[in-house]
ROSEKOL-870062 format. One line per 2 residues: number of its first residue (from 1); their letters; for each residue x, y, z of N, C-alpha, C, CB. Coordinates in nm, 3 decimals. Atoms other than C-alpha are relative to their C-alpha. Glycine has a CB too. Layout:
<pakols>
NUM = a = X/Y/Z/X/Y/Z/X/Y/Z/X/Y/Z; ...
</pakols>
This chain:
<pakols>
1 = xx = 0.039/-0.091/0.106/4.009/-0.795/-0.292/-0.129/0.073/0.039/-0.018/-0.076/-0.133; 0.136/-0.051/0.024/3.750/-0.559/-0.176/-0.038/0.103/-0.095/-0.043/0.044/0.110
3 = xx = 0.063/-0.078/0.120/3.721/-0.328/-0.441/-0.058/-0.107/-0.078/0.106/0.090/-0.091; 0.098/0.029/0.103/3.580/-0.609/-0.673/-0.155/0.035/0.053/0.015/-0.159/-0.042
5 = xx = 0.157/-0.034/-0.040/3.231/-0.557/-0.450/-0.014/0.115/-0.081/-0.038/0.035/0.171; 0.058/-0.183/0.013/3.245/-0.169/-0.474/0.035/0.004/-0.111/0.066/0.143/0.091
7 = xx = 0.037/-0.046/0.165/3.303/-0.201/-0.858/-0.122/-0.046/-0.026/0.096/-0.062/-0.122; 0.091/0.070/0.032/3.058/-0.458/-0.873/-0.135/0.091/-0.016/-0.002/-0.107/0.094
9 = xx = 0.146/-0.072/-0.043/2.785/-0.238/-0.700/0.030/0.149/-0.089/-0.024/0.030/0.211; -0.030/-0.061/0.108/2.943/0.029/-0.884/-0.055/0.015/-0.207/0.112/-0.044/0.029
11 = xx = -0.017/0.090/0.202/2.879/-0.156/-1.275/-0.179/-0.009/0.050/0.143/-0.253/-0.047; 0.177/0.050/0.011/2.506/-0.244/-1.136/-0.047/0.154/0.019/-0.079/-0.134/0.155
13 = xx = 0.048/-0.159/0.000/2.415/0.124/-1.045/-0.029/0.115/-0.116/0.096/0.061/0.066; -0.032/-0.081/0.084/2.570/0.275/-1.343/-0.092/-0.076/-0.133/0.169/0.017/-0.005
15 = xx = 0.099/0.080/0.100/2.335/-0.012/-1.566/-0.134/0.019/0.025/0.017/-0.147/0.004; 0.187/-0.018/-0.011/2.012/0.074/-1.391/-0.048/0.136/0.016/-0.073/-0.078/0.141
17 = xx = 0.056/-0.173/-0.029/2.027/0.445/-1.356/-0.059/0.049/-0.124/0.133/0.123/0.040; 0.043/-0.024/0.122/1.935/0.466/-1.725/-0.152/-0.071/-0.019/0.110/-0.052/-0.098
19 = xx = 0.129/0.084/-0.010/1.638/0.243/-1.653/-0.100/0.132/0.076/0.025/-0.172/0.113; 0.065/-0.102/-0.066/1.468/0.549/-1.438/-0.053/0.126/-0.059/0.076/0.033/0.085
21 = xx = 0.036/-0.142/0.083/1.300/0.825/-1.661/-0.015/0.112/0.064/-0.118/-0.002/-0.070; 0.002/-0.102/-0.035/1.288/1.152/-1.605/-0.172/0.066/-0.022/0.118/0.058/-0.068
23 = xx = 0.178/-0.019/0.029/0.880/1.284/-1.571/0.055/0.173/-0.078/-0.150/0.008/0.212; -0.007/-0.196/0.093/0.856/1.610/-1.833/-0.108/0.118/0.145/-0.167/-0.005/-0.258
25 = xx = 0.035/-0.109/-0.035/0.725/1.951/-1.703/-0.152/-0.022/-0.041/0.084/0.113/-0.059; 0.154/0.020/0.012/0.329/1.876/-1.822/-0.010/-0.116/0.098/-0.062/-0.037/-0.163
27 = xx = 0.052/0.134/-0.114/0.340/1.514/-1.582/0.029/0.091/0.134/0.119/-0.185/-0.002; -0.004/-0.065/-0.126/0.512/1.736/-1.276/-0.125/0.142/0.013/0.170/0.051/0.013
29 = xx = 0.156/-0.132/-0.010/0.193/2.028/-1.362/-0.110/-0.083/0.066/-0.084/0.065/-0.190; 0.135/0.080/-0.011/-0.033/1.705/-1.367/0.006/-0.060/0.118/-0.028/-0.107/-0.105
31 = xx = -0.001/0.051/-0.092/0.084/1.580/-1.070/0.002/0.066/0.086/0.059/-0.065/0.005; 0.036/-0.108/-0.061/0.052/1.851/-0.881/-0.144/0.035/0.027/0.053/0.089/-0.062
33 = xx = 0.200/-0.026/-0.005/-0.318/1.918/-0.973/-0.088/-0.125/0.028/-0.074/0.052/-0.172; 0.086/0.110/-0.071/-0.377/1.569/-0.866/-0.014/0.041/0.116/0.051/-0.138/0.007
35 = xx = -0.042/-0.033/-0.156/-0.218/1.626/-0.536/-0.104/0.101/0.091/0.154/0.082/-0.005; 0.082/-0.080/-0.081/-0.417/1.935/-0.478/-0.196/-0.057/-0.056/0.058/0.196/-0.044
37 = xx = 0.129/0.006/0.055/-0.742/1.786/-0.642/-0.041/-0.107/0.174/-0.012/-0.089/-0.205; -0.019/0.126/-0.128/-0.669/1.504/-0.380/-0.024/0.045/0.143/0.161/-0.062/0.008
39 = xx = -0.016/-0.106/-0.096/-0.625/1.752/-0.100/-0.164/0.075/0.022/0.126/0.114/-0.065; 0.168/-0.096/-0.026/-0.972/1.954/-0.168/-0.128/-0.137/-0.002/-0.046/0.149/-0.191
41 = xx = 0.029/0.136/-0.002/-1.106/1.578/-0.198/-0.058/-0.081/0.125/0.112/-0.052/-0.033; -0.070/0.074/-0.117/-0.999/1.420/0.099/0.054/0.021/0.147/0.089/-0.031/-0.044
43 = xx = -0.066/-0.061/-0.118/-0.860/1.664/0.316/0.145/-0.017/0.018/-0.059/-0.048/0.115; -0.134/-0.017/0.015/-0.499/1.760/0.389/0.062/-0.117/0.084/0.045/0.143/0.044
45 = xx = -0.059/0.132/-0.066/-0.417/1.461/0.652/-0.036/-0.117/-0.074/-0.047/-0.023/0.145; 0.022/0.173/0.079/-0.552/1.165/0.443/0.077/0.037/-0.132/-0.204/-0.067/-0.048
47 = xx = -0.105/0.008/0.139/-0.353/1.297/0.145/0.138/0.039/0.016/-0.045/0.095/-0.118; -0.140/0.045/-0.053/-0.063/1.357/0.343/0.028/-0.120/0.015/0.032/0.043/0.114
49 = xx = -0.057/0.148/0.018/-0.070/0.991/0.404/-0.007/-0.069/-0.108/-0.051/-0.083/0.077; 0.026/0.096/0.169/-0.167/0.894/0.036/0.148/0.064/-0.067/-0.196/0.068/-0.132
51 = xx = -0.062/-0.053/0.109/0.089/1.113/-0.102/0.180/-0.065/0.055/-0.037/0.201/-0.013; -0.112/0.046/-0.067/0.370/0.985/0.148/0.021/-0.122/0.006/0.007/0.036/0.110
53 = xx = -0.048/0.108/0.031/0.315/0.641/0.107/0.060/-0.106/-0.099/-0.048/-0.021/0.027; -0.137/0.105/0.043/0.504/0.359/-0.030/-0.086/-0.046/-0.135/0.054/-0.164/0.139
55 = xx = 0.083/0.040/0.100/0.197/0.316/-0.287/0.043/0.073/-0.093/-0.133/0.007/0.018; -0.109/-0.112/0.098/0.249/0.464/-0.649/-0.142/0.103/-0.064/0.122/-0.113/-0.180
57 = xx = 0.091/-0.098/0.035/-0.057/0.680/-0.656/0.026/0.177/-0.091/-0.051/0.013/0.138; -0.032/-0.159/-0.002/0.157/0.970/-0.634/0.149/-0.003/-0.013/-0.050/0.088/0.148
59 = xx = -0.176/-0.039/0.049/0.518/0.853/-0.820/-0.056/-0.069/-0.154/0.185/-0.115/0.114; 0.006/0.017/0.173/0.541/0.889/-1.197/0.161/0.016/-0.025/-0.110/0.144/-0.100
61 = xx = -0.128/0.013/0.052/0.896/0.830/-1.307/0.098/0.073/0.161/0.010/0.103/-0.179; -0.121/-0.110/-0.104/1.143/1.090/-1.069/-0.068/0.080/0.091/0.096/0.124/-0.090
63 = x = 0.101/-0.045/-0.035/0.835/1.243/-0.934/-0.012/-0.058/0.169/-0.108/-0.040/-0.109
</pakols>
């Protein structure tokens, strides 16, 4: 039976995708004017690596 997996993973996907919010249009403005606040800050290579890493400095919901 391999379809029970690929429903399985199927049934868990379709239960946690509702768990993930969507960031509004004022958080993607605000996160933006971090980014560049961060940037005139820091300089464009150290906030290329702040903004690219795995940290959540720089993820707000879908962001």
């Amino acid at each position: 039976m391999k379809l029970l997996p690929a429903s399985a993973a199927a049934l868990a996907l379709a239960v946690a995708l509702p768990v993930f919010a969507n960031a509004t249009k004022d958080e993607a403005v605000a996160m933006v004017k971090k980014g560049v606040a961060f940037i005139g800050a820091n300089g464009s290579d150290k906030a290329y690596a702040a903004i690219t890493a795995k940290d959540k400095e720089f993820v707000k919901d879908d962001l």
